[in-house]
C-alpha positions in Angstrom: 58.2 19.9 -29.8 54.4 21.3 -29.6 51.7 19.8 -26.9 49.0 18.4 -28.8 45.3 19.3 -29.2 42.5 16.8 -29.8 40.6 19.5 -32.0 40.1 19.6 -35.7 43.1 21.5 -37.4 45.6 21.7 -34.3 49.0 21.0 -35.0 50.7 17.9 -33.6 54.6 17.7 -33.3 57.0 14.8 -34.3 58.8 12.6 -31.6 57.6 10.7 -28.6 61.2 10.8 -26.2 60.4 10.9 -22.5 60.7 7.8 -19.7 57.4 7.7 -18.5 53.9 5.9 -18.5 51.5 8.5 -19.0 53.0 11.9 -20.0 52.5 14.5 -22.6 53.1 13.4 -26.4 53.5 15.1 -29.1 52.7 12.5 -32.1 51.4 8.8 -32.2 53.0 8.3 -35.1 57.0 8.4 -33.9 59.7 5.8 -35.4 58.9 3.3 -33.0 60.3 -0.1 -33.2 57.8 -3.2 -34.5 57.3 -6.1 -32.4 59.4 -9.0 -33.4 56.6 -11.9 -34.0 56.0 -14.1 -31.0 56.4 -17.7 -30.7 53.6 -20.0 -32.0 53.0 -21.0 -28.1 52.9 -17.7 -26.8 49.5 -16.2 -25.6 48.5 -12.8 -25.6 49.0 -11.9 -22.0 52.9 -13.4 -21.8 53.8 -11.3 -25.4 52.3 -8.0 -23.5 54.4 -8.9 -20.2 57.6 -9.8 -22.1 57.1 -6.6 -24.0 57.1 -4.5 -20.6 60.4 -5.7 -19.5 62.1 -6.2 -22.6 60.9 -2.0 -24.1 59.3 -0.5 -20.7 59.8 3.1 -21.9 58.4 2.4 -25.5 54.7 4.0 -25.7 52.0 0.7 -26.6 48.6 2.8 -26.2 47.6 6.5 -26.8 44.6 8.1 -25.5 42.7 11.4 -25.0 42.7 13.1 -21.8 40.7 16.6 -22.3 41.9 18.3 -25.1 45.7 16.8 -24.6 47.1 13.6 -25.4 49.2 10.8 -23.8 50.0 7.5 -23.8 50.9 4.5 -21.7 54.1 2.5 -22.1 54.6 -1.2 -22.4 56.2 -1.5 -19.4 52.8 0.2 -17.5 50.5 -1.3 -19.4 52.8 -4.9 -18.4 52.7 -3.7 -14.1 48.7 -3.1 -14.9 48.4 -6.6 -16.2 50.2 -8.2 -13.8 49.7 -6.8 -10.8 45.5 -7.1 -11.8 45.9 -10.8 -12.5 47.9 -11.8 -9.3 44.9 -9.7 -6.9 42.9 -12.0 -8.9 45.3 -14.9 -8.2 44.9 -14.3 -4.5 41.1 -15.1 -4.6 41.6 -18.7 -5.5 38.7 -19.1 -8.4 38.7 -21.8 -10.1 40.9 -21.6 -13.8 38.4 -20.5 -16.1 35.4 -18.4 -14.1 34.1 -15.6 -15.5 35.4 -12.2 -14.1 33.3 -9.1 -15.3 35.1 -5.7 -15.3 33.8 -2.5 -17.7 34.6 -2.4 -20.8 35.3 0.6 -22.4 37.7 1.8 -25.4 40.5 2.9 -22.8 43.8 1.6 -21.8 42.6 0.6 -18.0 40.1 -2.0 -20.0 43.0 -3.3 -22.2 45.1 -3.9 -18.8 41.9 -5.0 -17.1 40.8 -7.7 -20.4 44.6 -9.0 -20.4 44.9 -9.4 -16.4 42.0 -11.0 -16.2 43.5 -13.8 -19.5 47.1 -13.6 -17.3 45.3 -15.3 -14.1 43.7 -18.1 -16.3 40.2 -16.8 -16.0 37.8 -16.0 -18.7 36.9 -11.8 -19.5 33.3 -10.8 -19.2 33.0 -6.9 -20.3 30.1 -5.2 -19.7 29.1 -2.2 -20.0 27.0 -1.8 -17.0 26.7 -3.9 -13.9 23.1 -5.1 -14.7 24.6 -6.8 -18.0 26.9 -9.0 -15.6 23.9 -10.1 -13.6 23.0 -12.9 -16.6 26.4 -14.1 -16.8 27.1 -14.8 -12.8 30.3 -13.8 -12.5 32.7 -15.6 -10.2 34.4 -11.5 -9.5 34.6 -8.6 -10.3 38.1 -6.5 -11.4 37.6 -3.0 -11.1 38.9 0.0 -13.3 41.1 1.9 -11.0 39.0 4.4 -9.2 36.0 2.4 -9.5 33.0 2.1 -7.0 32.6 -2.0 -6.5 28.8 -2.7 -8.3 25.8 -1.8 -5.8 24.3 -5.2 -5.4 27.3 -7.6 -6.4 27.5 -10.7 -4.7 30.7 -11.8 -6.0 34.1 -10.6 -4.9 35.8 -7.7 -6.2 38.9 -6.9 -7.2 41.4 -3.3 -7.9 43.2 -3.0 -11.3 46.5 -1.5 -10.0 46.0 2.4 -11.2 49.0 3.1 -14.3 52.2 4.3 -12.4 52.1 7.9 -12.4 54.9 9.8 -14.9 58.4 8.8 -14.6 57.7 5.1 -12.6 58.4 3.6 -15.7 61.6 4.2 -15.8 62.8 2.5 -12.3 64.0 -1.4 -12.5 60.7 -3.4 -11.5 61.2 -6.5 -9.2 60.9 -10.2 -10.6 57.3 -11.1 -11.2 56.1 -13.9 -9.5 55.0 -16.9 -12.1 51.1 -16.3 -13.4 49.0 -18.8 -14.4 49.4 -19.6 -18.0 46.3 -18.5 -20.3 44.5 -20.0 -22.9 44.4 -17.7 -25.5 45.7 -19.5 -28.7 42.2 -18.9 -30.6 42.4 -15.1 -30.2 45.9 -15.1 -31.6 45.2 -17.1 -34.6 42.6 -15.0 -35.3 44.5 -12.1 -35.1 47.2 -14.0 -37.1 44.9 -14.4 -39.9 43.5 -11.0 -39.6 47.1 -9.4 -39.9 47.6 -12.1 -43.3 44.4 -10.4 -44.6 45.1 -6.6 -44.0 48.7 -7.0 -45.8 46.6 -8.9 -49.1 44.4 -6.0 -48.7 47.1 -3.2 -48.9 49.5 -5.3 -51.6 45.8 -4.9 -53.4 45.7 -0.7 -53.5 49.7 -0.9 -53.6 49.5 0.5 -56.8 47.5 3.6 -55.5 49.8 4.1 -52.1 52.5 7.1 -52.6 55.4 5.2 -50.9 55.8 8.5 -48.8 52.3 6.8 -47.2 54.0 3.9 -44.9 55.0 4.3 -41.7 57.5 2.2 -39.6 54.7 0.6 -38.4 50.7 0.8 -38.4 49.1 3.7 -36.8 46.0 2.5 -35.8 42.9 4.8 -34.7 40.0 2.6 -33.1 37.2 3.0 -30.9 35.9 -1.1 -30.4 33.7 -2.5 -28.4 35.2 -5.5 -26.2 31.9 -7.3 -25.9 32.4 -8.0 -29.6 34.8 -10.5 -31.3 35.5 -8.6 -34.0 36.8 -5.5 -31.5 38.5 -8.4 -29.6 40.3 -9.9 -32.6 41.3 -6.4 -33.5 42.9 -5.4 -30.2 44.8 -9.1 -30.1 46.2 -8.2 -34.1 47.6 -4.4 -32.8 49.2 -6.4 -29.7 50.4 -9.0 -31.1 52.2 -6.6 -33.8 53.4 -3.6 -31.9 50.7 -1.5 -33.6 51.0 2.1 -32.4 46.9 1.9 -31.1 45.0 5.2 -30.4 42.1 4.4 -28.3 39.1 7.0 -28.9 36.8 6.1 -26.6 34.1 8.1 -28.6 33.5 6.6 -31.9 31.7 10.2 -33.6 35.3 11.7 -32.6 36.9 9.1 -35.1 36.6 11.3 -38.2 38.4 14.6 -36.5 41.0 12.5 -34.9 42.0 10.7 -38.1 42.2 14.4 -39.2 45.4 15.3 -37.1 46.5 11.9 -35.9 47.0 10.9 -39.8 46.9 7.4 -39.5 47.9 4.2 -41.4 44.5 2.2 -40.2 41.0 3.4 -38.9 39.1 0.7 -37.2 35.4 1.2 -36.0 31.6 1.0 -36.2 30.4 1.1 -40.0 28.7 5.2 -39.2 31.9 6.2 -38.0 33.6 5.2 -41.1 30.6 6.8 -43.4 31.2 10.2 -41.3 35.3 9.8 -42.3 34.2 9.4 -46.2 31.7 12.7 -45.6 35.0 14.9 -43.9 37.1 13.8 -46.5 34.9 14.8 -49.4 34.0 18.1 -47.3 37.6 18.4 -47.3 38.6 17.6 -50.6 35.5 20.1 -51.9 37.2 23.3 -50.2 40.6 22.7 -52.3 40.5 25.3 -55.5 39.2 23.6 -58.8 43.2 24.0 -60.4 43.8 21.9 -57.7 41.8 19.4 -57.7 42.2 18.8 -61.3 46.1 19.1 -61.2 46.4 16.4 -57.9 43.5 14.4 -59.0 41.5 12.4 -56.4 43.8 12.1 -52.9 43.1 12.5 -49.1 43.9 15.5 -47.5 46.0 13.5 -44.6 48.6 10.9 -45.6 49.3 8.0 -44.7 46.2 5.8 -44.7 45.5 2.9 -46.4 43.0 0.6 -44.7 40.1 0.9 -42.7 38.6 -1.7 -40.8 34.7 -1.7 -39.8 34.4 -3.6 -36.0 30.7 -3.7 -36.2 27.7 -5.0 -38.0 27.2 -3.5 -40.9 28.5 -2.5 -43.9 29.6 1.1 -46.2 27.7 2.1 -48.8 28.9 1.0 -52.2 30.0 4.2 -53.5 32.0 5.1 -50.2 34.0 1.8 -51.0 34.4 2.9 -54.3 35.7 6.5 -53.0 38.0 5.0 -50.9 39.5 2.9 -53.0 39.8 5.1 -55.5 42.4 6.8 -52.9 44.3 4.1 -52.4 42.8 2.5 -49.3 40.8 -0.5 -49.0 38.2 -1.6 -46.8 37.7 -4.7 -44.9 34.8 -6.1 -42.7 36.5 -7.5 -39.1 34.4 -10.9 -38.8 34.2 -13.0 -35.4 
């Protein structure tokens, strides 16, 4: 099994095997069991938590850490969640206040968005402290390691930092009973979302080398969760087990989707018109016999949809290029 490198062209191995939260990996796109789908009544925060103690070793969210790779398991990402919404339980707000934290594409923000739903209260991302000054918020939940804003007023609060490798493993006590969320919107949305991705992909089936599926989607993303549409996203790879990469630099998206060879790329319309240009850089280099004997195909497998977050919109022909490979392209609304 070979480490992984973030760069253009590295090599990346084939199995994800050890018991802990934040360790070394070798390929986001392991056989890793999907995510039986959760009752109608279930919000987002409970299917997360259930998730934890029911597949604690299992990996939910991959990340880049300098040039390596690593990922946090459910059962981490589940201690995050609920050890962020009971601090946030303690301060007695009332159900519903506004509780600002920074957002970022990261797997702290995830843990802080879904703590923050878990104690009943409403998410206010921002990406700077001035930002939360309009919205008054009733507290703050910091990113582990964070400095508390400068001229807050309003209480502040510690996201429990991920348990460090080989935690994840040990028997976690009985959690004490959170306040139940109200997240139903976000999950039908998400709902429909997943409905629409699988019309899209029966769509280009006829284009999709069956050796192209994966046991479940490999999604690459870099999202914004001020925006719905990044919000909606995050809720669909949840709520479905989705093996989510989180670049937090959209201009890296093209080179990751490189080496990470997803099934999904979701993010900012430029991001996605940079992925067309590597591909057809690509695809230019391979001899003329080639080209001519393959005909038009990407030169990583596997994907099949991409998802653009933000406003905007790709160019015609880039549509036409993509589907012309087999992969379709939808627009994420609110």
């Amino acid at each position: 099994m070979r480490g992984v490198r973030r760069r253009v062209g590295q090599p990346v191995g084939t199995a994800v095997g050890a018991a802990h939260a934040n360790q070394r990996i070798t390929h986001p796109c392991a056989s890793l069991p999907a995510m039986p789908a959760p009752a109608t009544d279930q919000d987002l925060p409970s299917i997360v938590l259930a998730r934890g103690d029911r597949d604690p070793e299992e990996p939910a969210l991959f990340y880049p850490d300098a040039l390596e790779v690593r990922w946090r398991s459910w059962g981490a990402l589940a201690d995050q969640v609920a050890g962020g919404a009971a601090a946030l339980a303690a301060l007695g707000l009332a159900p519903g206040a506004p509780v600002a934290f920074r957002c970022r594409t990261a797997p702290d923000a995830v843990a802080a968005d879904l703590a923050i739903q878990a104690a009943g209260l409403a998410p206010v991302p921002v990406a700077d402290p001035a930002e939360a000054a309009a919205a008054g918020p009733a507290a703050w939940l910091l990113l582990p390691g964070e400095p508390a804003p400068a001229a807050a007023a309003a209480p502040a609060v510690e996201l429990p930092a991920a348990p460090r490798p080989g935690r994840s493993g040990r028997r976690r006590p009985e959690r004490e009973p959170l306040p139940a969320p109200a997240s139903g919107g976000e999950l039908e949305r998400a709902r429909r979302l997943g409905e629409r991705l699988e019309r899209a992909a029966a769509d280009v089936a006829a284009a999709v080398s069956g050796g192209r599926r994966a046991p479940r989607e490999i999604a690459l993303t870099s999202f914004d969760l001020r925006a719905p549409a990044g919000r909606t996203f995050l809720a669909w790879a949840l709520l479905t087990g989705a093996a989510l990469y989180l670049e937090p630099d959209s201009r890296a998206l093209p080179g990751a989707a490189v080496w990470a060879r997803p099934t999904l790329v979701a993010g900012p319309a430029r991001s996605l018109v940079e992925l067309a240009r590597e591909v057809r850089r690509r695809e230019e280099r391979r001899p003329r016999w080639f080209q001519r004997r393959s005909g038009p195909r990407l030169p990583f497998g596997r994907l099949r949809l991409l998802l653009v977050l933000e406003e905007g919109r790709l160019p015609v022909d880039d549509v036409a290029f993509w589907a012309g490979r087999g992969v379709a392209v939808l627009r994420v609304d609110a």
